[in-house]
TORGUZA-145671 format. One record per residue (C-alpha): residue in one letter; x, y, z. Coordinates in steps of 0.1 Angstrom, whole numbers, padded with zeros to 4 digits, always signed. Layout:
# TORGUZA-145671
AXYZ;...
***
This chain:
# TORGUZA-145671
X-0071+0112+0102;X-0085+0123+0139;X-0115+0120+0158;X-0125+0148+0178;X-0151+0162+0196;X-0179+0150+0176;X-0167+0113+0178;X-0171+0087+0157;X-0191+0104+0130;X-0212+0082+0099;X-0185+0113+0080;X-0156+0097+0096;X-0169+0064+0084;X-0177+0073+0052;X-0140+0087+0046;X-0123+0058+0057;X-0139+0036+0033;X-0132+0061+0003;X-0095+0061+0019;X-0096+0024+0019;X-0102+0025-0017;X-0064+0034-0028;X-0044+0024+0007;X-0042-0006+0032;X-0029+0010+0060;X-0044+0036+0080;X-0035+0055+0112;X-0062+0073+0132;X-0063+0098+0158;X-0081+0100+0191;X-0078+0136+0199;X-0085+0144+0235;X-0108+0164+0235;X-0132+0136+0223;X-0124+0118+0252;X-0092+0107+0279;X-0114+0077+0295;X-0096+0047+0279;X-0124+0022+0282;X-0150+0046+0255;X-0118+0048+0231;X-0118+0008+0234;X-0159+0011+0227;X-0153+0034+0195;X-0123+0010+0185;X-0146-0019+0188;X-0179-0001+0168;X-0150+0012+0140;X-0142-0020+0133;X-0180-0036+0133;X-0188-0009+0104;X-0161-0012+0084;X-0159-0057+0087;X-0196-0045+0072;X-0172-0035+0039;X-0142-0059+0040;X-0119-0075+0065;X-0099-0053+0086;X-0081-0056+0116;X-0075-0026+0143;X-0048-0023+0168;X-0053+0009+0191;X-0018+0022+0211;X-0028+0048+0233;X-0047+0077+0217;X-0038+0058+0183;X-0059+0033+0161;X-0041+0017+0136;X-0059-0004+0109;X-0052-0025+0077;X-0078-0038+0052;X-0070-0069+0044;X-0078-0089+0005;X-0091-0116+0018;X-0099-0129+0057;X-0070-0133+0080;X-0066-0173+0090;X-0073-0177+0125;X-0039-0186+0147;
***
């Protein structure tokens, strides 16, 4: 899946939960042209994972222009 131009969309939201329905793993793009200014790919990492903790527990782990995210069954135990 990609983000683009348009951002994070309530679309793009919306699909990842319907995707989270059948997987646990999922790897997102951060295309470009959306944005090459690391510190409002961090922002849009950070408001991803506030909607979607709204659904479930989920942790995200952006690399670059990548997000990568699992849903997890139940909450994660703190280290």
């Amino acid at each position: 899946m990609q983000i683009g131009k348009n951002g994070l969309t309530s679309g793009v939201i919306e699909t990842l939960k319907a995707i989270f329905k059948n997987q646990e793993n999922v790897e997102l793009r951060i295309l470009k042209s959306y944005s090459r200014d690391r510190e409002l790919i961090d922002k849009t990492v950070e408001k991803l994972g506030s909607e979607l903790d709204k659904e479930g527990f989920f942790t995200l782990k952006r690399i670059g222009f990548k997000v990568f995210i699992k849903k997890w069954r139940r909450k994660p135990k703190p280290k």
